[in-house]
N, C-alpha and C positions, 0 to 999 in steps of 0.2 A: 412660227419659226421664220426667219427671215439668211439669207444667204447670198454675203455681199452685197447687201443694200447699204445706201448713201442717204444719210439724213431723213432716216425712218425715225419718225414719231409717233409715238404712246400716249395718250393723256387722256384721264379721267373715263377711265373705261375698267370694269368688272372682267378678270378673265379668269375662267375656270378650265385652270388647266398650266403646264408651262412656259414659260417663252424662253426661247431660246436664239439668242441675238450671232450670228455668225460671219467674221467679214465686215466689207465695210467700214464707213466710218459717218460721226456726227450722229449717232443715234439719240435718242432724247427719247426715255420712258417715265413720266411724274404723273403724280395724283392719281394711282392705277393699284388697285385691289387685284394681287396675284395670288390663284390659291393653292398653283403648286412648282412655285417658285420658278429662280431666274437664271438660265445659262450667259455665261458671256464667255465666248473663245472665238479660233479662227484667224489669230490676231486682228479683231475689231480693237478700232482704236478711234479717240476723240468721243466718248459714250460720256454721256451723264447718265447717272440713276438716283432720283431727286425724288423726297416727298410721297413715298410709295408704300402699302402695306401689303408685305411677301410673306406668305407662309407654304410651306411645302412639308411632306410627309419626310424626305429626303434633305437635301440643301435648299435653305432660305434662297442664298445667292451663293453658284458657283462662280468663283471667276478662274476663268483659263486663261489661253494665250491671248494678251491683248495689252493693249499699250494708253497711255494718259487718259484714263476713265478716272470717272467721278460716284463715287458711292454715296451720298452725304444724307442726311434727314428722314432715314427710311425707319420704319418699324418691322422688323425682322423677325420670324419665328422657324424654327424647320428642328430637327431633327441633330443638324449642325446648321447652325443661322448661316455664317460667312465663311468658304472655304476656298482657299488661293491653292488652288492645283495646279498652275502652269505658269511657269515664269511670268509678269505683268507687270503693270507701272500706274502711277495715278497717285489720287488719296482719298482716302476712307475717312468720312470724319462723321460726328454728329447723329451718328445711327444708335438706333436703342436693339440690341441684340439679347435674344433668348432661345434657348434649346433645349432639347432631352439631354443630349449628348457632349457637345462641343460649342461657344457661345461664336469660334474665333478659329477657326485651324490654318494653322498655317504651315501650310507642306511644300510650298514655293515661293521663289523669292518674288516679292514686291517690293518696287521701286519706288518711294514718295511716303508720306506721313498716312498714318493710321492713328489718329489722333479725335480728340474728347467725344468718342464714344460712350455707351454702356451696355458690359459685355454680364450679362446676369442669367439666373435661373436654371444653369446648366450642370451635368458633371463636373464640364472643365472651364471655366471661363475662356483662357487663352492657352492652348495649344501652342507654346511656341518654340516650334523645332526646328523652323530658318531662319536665321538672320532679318530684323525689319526694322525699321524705327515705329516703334512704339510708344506714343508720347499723351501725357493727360488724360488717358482713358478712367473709366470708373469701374473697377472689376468687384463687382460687389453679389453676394446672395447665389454664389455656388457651393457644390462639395470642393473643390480645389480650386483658388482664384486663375493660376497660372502655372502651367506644367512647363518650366522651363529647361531643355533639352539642348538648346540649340550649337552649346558648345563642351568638350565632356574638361573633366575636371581642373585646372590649373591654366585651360587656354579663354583669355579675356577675348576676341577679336571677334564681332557678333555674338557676344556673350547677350542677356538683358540688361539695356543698361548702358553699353557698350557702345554701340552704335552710336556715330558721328550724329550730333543732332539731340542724342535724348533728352528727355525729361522724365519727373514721374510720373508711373499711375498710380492711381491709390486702390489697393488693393484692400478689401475691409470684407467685413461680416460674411464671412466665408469659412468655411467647416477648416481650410485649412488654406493658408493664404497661396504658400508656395511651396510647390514640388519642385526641389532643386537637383539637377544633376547636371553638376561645374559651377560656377559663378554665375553672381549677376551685380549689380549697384544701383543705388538711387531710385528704389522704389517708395512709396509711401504707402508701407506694412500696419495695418491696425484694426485693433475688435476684430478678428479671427479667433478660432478655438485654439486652433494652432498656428502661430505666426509661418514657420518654413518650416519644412521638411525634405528629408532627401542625406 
């Protein structure tokens, strides 16, 4: 655990156990085998998390309050791989995410792209019940690709889809692509059992 630390660095180191980054800013964790996963809150801010393999019984990677982090190239596993708890900012990209439960939850807003991930092997691929831009992902080989929530019936405005900026994901071989409840646009829906639902 570290608390308001300034350009704390991680790299290439086995920990057993979890890290939990708080405060601070410019932290840098890559090339680092975590076996029970990664806190980020505190409002830490200027964090990379590059190049890492997280797994936890609980969350891969929590992120809390915290502002322009960097998620990119990790291999993720948890319980819920990637979970946005407290408002934050950044971008998510390039990560391979798998779960029991959730591959992607999103229960707070974040700020910046979450973009050509792959979000697999979960319940739910993409929990998504706040508003985010979500672009290019690959939501493949869950029970439900994307549980779409985030706006209820007839209102488009952070709908999926929606958001200034999107693009597709492709959403495929998935017991059932999408759980709809309201709108969404512009996904690329295919080889599902069931295209949507809802």
């Amino acid at each position: 655990t570290t608390t308001a630390a300034n350009n704390f660095s991680l790299r290439e180191s086995d920990i057993a156990g979890r890290v939990t980054l708080t405060g601070g800013s410019g932290a840098h964790v890559s090339y680092t085998k975590i076996t029970q996963g990664l806190t980020l809150g505190g409002n830490i801010t200027s964090t990379t998390i590059r190049n890492n393999t997280i797994q936890s019984s609980t969350s891969g990677v929590d992120v809390g309050a915290s502002s322009s982090i960097t998620l990119r190239d990790n291999t993720l596993n948890g319980a819920t791989g990637i979970k946005l708890s407290a408002t934050s900012s950044g971008e998510i990209f390039g990560n391979r995410v798998t779960a029991v439960s959730t591959s992607l939850d999103i229960a707070a807003t974040f700020s910046g792209p979450i973009r050509n991930n792959n979000f697999s092997g979960a319940s739910v691929g993409v929990q998504y019940t706040v508003s985010v831009t979500l672009n290019d992902n690959d939501i493949v080989g869950n029970v439900t690709g994307v549980v779409a929530a985030a706006r209820s019936l007839g209102a488009t405005t952070g709908a999926l889809g929606y958001v200034s900026g999107s693009l597709a994901n492709r959403i495929y071989s998935n017991a059932t692509g999408v759980n709809l409840s309201g709108v969404m646009q512009g996904q690329h829906i295919y080889n599902n059992q069931v295209g949507v639902a809802g």
